[in-house]
N, C-alpha and C positions, 0 to 999 in steps of 0.2 A: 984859401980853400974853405975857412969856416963861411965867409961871406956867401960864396957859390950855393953852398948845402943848407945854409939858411934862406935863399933868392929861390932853389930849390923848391924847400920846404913850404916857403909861401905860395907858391905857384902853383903847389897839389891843394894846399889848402881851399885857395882863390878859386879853381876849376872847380875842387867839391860841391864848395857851396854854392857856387853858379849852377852846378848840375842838381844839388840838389831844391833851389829855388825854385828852376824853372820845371821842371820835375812838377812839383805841388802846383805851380803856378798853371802851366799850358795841359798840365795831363788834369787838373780839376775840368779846363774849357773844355779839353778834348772830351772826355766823360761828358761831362755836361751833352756837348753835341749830340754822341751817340745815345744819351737816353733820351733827348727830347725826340731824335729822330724815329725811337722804336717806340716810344709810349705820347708821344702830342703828336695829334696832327696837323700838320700843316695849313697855312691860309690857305684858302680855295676849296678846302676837303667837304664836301658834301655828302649826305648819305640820303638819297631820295632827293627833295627838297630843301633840309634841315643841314645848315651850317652845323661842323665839326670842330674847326678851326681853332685850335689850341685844349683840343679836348683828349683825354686819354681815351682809350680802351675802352675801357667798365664806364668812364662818364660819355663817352659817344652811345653804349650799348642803353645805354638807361634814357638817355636822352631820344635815341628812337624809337625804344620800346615807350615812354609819353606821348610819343609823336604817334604811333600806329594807334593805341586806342583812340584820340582824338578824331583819329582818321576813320575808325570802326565805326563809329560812333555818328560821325556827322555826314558821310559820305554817302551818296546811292549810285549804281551802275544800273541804269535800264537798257535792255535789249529791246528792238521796236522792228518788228514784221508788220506791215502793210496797217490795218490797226489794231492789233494787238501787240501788249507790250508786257512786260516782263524783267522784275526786279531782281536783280543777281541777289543770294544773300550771301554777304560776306562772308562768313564763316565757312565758303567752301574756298576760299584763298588761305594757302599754308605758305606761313611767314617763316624763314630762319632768319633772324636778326644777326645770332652768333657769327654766320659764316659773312652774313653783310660785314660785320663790323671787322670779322677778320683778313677779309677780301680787300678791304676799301684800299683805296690809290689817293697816297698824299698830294694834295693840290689839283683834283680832279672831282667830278660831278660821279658818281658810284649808286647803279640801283639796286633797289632791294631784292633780294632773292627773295620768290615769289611762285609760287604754282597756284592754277586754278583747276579743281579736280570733276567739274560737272557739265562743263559745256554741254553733252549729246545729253544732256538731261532738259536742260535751261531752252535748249532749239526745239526740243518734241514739244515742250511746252509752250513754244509759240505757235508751231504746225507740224502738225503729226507728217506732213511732206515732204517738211525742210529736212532735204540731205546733205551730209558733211558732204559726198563728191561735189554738189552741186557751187559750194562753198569754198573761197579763197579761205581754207580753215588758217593755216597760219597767217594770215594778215589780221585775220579777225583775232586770233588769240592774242598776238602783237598786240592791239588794241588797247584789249581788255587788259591786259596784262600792265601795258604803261600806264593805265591810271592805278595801279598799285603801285608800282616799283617807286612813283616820284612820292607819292604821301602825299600827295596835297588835295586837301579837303575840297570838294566839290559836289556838284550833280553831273553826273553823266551821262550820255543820250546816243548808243551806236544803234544804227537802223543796217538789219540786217541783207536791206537790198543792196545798197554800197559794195559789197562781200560776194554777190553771188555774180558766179561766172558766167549764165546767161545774162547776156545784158540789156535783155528786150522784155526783162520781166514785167516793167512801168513801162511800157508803149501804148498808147487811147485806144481800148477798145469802147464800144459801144454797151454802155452800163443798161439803160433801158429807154427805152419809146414811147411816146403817145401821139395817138393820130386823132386833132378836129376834122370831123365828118362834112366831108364837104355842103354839106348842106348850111353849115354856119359858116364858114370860111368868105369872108368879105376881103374887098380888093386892099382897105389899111393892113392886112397882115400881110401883104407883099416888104410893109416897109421891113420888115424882120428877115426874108426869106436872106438867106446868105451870109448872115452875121452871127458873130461865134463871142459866144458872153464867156468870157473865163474868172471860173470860182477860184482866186484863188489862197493858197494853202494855208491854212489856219487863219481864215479871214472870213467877214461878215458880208454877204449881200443884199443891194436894195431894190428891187426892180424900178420904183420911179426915180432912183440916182441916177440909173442906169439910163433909163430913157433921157429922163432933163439931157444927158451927157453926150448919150450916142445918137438918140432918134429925133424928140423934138416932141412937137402935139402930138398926139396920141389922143384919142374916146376914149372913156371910159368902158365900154364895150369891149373896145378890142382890147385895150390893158387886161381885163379881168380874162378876157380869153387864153391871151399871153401866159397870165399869170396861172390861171389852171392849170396850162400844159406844163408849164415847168412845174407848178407844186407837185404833176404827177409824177414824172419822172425822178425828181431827186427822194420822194417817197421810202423807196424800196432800196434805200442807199443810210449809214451812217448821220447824214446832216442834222441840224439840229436847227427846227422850227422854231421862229423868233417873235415873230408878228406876219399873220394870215386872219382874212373879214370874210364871213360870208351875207348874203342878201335874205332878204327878207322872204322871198323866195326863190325857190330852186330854179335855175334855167336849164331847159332842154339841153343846153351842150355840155354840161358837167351831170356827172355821177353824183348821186347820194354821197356823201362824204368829202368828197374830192374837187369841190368846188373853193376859188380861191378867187374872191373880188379885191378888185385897185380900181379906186377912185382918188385922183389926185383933189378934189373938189372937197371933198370927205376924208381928206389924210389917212386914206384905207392904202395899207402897204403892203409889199409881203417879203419879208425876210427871215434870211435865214444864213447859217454858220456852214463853211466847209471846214473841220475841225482835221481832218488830213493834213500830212504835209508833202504835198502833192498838188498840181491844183485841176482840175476837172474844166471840162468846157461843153456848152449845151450851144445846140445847131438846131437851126432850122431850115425845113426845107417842104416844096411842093409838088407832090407828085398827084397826076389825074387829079386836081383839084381837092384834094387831100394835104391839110396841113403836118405835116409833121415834126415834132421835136425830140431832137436827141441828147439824151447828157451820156457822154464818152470822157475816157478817163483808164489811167491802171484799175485792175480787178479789182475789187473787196475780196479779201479773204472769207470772210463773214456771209452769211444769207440775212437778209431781213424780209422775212413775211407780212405781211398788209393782212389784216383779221379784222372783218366787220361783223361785229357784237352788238348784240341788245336793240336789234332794229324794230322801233316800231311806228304804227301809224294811227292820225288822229281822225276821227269823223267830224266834219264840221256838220255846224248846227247850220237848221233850214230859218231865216230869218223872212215873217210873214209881213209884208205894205200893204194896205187896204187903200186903197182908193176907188173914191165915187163915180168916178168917168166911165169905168169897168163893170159890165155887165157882173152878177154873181156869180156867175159859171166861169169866167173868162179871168186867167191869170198869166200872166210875165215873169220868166227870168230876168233880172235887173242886174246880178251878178252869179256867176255859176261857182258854185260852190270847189273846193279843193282838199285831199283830205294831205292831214298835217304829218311830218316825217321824224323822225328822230334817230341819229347810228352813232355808234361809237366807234373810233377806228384803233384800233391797236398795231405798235411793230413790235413784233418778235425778232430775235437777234439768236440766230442760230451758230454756231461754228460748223468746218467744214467737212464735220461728222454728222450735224443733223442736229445736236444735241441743244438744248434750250438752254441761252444765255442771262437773258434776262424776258422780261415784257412789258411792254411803255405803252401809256398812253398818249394817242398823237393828239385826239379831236374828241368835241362832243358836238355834233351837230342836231340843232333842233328847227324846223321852216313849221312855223305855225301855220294850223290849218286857216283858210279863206270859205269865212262860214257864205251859203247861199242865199241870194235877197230875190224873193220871188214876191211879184205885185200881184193882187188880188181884187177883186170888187166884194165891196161893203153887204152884210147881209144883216140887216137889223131886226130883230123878234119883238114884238106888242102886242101881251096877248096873243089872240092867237094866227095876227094876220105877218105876214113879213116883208119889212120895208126898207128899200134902198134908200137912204138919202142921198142929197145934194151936198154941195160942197158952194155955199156963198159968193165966195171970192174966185172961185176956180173960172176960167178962162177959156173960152171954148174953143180956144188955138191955143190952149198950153201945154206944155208937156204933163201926161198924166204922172209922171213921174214924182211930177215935181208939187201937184194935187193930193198928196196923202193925206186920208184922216185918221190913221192909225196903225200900231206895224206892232208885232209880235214874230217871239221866237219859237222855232221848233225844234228839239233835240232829236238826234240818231235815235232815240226809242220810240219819235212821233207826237208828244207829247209837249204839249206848253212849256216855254222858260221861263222863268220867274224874269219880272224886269230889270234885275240887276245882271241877269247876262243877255241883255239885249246890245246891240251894237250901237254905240253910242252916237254914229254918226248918221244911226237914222231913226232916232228916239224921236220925238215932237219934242219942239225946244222951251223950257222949261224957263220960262218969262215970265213979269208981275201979274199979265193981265189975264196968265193959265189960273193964277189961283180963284178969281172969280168966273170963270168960263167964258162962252164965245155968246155974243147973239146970235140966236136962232136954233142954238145947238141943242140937237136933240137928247133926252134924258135917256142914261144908259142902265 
């Protein structure tokens, strides 16, 4: 009996401390489990972009509030209507970190709670037109909103034609026109007639790349003709003039201003930037012997006015040739005089209230005047009788022309020029044997 009560006695004992081992033992792990599971997060757990992953509470909450300023800080979201654009400013996104971090879902991707409180502010700012109907508004807010919730530093770029529910807003309309007058129109601009040059978006164009590419020979003539009509048309448009030659003098088929010479012989170019991102395409065509070209394309938001400033013009001087073949009385035009041009051309960039954006200077155009060379017959004074001389050498089959004994200028007031603005190509030529004179030559 005492053995039983002792075999007993051990037996409660043995159980106790078994119970109470494992007690301390498995109820420590157990604890253990449950706090790591309410206060660490688990592998996977992300908040935006920024691993949580064995992080508490308060150190997940600190770790994305570091994370958001960096994001404040280094981040732009632009809005882009046709071309105008438009910089969100952060500070109208209202961040709760608290409820991110109380929300978050262990071993999952969690974004940040987040509102933006200004959209129909940020839209009138791009066009006073743009309406929220017109706009997939939630897909755009969507948008906006994902480049918060993940954190991740970047540049941003949403264009808000993507968004609009008409979806014929960027369909090629006809931007603007210029018609050569038939009267210049030669049979090499047929090589053009049907061919569609596409500008395109955010990219530079060459017009002789172009030809080398697509046409072939080409004049110089017809190039420059070419190239006017397009420098006309993309004018009254955003692009951005790169390299454009004008001539020495104007040609009857270009406007004061608006003249734009390529000469492949002269690496005269004309280039220029379509800074859209969009691409534009310019056509030509012939109607009644009229050439025309078109640059077509989505709308500009924008107007650009063309403003010709400061135009003036020069008199040319009357340059006098004496020659002896020519009776006193009797004179020649040799070269017909032309008066000299000067314009400045400006674009105005208006929005689509009217209101003045900026104002740029495109051109300064200047075509030197082509002073007058008129031949004369020689009138010589001695005392008091007056005598014609001879000319030695002269040729009585020569061209009188070519016979001068002396040449003088005359200025717009009618009046003598001094010989330093005499034209120098038809000064008498300044040789060793001028400084001792000519035989026979009469005293002056």
């Amino acid at each position: 009996m005492r053995n039983q009560h002792g075999i007993k006695l051990f037996l409660v004992l043995m159980i106790s401390v078994a119970y109470i081992f494992s007690f301390s033992h498995f109820g420590t792990l157990a604890y253990g489990a449950i706090v790591k599971n309410h206060d660490f997060f688990a592998e996977g757990t992300k908040i935006g972009s920024l691993s949580v992953a064995g992080k508490t509470a308060n150190e997940a909450l600190q770790l994305t509030d570091e994370e958001l300023t960096k994001w404040l800080n280094e981040t732009t979201i632009t809005l882009k209507y046709k071309e105008n654009n438009e910089q969100l400013d952060l500070r109208y996104f209202t961040f709760d970190l608290t409820e991110t971090v109380q929300k978050a879902k262990n071993g999952q991707s969690n974004p940040v709670s987040v509102q933006f409180n200004s959209l129909d502010e940020t839209l009138y700012s791009l066009s006073s037109r743009l309406n929220k109907e017109d706009i997939a508004l939630e897909e755009l807010e969507a948008e906006i909103m994902r480049a918060a919730q993940l954190l991740e530093i970047g540049s941003y770029q949403i264009r808000i034609e993507d968004y609009l529910l008409d979806g014929q807003s960027n369909e090629p309309q006809v931007i603007s026109e210029f018609q050569l007058d038939s009267a210049f129109v030669e049979n090499e601009l047929d090589l053009f007639i049907g061919k569609t040059i596409e500008l395109k978006a955010t990219s530079q164009f060459s017009l002789l790349d172009y030809v080398k590419d697509e046409i072939g020979t080409v004049s110089a003539l017809t190039l420059s003709k070419i190239s006017t009509s397009i420098y006309e048309v993309i004018l009254p448009t955003n692009f951005e003039m790169i390299e454009r030659h004008i001539s020495s003098e104007l040609p009857e088929y270009a406007a004061l201003g608006f003249e734009a010479k390529v000469d492949p012989e002269l690496n005269y170019d004309l280039i220029f930037a379509n800074g859209n991102e969009w691409s534009y395409f310019i056509e030509f065509e012939k109607v009644d012997d009229v050439f025309i070209t078109y640059l077509k394309g989505p709308t500009l938001l924008n107007r650009y006015i063309l403003l010709q400033e400061d135009e003036e013009s020069f008199k040319p001087k009357t340059i006098l040739q004496f020659n002896s073949e020519l009776s006193p009385t009797e004179s020649r035009v040799k070269v017909a005089g032309k008066d000299g041009q000067f314009i400045k051309i400006y674009r105005e960039h208006r929005d689509e209230n009217g209101a003045v954006l900026k104002k740029e200077l495109i051109s300064e155009d200047f075509y030197p005047p082509i002073h007058q060379i008129e031949i004369t017959g020689l009138i010589v004074s001695t005392g008091d009788s007056t005598v014609t001389p001879g000319t030695e050498n002269a040729e009585a089959d020569g061209d009188p022309e070519s016979q001068t004994g002396e040449s003088t200028s005359i200025d717009e007031n009618g009046e003598q020029a001094p010989p330093s603005d005499r034209d120098h190509l038809d000064s008498p030529k300044n040789d060793e044997n001028s400084l001792w004179g000519k035989e026979n030559e009469i005293p002056k």
